[in-house]
N, C-alpha and C positions, 0 to 999 in steps of 0.2 A: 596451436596458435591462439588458440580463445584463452586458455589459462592466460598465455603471456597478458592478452589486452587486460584480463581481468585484473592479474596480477597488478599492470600498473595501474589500471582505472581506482583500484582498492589504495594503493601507497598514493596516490595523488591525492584521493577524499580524505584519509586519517592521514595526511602528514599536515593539513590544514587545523585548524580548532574547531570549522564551523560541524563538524560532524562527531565531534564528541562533544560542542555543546547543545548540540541538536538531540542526542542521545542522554544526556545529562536532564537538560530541560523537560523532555518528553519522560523522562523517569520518574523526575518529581513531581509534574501533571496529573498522571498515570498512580504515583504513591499514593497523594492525598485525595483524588477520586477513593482509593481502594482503604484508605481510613477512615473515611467520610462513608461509605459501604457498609464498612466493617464494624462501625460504631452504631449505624441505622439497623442493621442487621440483628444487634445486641440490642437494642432497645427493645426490637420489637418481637425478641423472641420466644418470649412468653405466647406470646398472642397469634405465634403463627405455629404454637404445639398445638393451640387449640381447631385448626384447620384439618379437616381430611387428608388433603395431598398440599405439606407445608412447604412450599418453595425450599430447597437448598440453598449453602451459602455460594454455590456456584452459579445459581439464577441471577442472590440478591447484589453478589461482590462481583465475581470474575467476571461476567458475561456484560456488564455496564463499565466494565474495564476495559474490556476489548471494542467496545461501539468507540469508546471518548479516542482510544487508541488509532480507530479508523478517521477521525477529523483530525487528528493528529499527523496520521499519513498522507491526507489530503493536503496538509498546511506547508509541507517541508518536503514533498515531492517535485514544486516548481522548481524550490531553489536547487536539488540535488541534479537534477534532469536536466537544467538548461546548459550547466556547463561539459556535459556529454560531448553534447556537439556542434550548439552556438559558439562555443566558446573557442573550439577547435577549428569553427571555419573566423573566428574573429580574428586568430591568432597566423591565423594561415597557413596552420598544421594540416588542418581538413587533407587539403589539396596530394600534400606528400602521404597520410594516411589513407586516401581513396586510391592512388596511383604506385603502392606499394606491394608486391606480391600476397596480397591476405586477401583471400574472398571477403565479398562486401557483406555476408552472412557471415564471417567469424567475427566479421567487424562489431555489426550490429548485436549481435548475440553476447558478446564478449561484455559491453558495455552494460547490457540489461542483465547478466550475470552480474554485475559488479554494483549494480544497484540494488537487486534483489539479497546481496550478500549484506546491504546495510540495516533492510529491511527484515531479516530474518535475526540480526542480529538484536532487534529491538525487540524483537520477538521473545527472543531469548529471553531477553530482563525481566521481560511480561510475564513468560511461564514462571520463571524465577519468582519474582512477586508472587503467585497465585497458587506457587507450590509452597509459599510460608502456613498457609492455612491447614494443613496435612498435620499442625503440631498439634491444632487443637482439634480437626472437624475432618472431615471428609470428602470429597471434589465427586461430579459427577465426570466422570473420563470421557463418557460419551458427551457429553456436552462441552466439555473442554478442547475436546480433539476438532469437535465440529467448529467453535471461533475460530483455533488456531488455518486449518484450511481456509476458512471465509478466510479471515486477516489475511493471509498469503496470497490466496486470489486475490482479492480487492490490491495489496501492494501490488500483484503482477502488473493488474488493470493501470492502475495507476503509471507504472515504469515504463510502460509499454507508450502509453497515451502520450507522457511529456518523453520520451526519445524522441518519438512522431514530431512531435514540434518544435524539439530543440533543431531537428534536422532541416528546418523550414526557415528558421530564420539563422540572420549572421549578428545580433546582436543578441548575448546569454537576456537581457533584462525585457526583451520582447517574446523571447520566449519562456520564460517563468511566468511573465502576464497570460499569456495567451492558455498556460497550460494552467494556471487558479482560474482564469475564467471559466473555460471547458468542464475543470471538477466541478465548481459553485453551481453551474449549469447544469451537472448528471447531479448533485445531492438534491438542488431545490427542485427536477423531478419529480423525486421522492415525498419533498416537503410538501407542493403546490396540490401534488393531484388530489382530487376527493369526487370528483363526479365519475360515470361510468369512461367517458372516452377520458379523461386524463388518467385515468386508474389502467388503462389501459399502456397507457403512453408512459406509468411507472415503470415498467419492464424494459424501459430501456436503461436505467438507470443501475450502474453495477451496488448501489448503496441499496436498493429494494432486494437487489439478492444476496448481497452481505444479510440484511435483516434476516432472513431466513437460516444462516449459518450462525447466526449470532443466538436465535430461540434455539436452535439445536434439529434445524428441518434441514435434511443435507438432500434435495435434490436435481434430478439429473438434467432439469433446466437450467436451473441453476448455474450450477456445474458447466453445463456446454456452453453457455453465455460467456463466460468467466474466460474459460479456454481460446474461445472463438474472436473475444476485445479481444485476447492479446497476441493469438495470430494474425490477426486481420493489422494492427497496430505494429506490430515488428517487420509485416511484409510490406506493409508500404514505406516504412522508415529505409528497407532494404532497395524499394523501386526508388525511391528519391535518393540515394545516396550513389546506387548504380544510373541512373541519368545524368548525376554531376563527373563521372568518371567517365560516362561516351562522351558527355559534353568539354568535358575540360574543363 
């Protein structure tokens, strides 16, 4: 039953334009970042032979590809998310899709599969991109493996968070607001803290533990933070969608 919801969640998104211009757009961001890289890179590559331990091109190119890639996910996660299931109680499909024979978990699940299928798929282009370099140089794999994780968490966080809110409201364009507020709110976290109790208060932010996937530091705080946003975020999307099915 999940494949089927995914099934159509996935022909609903790509039989639109907005998600292959979304993927289009985010390609060519993402290109001229990694030419713009790739050029600074060569310039300064004399100068960084002369270094003990000279950064790779996968410090100076890929890994600043993958950060710009993660405000990219932030930017176009409203719009992908809200019509989940704002859009669905707009339409007044909701009501037949809660009171259908499908547990409210393949429901939910089905749908966050079908978002993380878009988000993996930009992924793709990205490794694409970053495996062009192989013609002339050499990729650090440990470092490359370790973004690509980060990026996947941080999309989960992300998919997870705007279901959460798409399921709260009945109008998709209040919950695309609410779900950029919410991100802008966990990045500028990251951005604001510098004394000891906001440095503290960084950890909440899934973008401080991206940073860490993104140098190539994979750990298991990390990692359980990551895991824990988006069980915590799917099961109350699951409690709120099973309340509107006892409630009617």
């Amino acid at each position: 039953m999940i494949t089927t919801i995914v099934c159509k969640e996935l022909k609903i998104l790509f039989a639109s334009s907005l998600a292959w211009i979304f993927l289009a757009l985010m390609q060519l961001v993402l290109a001229w970042v990694f030419l713009e890289r790739l050029h600074t890179f060569l310039a300064i590559q004399t100068q960084l032979t002369q270094l003990v331990n000279p950064p790779g091109i996968t410090e100076v190119i890929v890994a600043p590809v993958f950060s710009v890639a993660s405000i990219a996910f932030l930017m176009i996660t409203p719009i992908l998310s809200m019509r989940m299931l704002a859009e669905e109680r707009r339409n007044h499909t909701l009501v037949m899709l809660i009171s259908a024979p499908v547990s409210i978990a393949a429901i939910v699940l089905g749908k966050f599969a079908a978002l993380m299928v878009f988000f993996l798929l930009a992924l793709l282009l990205i490794l694409v991109l970053s495996s062009s370099l192989l013609v002339g140089g050499t990729l650090d794999f440990g470092l490359l493996c370790s973004n690509v994780l980060g990026l996947t968490l941080l999309a989960a966080c992300f998919a997870s968070l705007g279901l959460y809110l798409s399921s709260l409201f009945s109008h998709p364009a209040l919950a695309a607001l609410s779900s950029m507020g919410v991100l802008l709110f966990l990045w500028l976290l990251d951005i604001v803290a510098l004394d000891v109790v906001a440095h503290s208060v960084r950890y909440l932010s899934i973008f401080q533990h991206f940073e860490n996937f993104n140098l190539g530091l994979i750990d298991t705080f990390s990692l359980a933070f990551c895991l824990l946003f988006v069980v915590a975020f799917l099961a109350l999307t699951m409690r709120q969608l099973d309340r509107e099915r006892l409630h009617g």
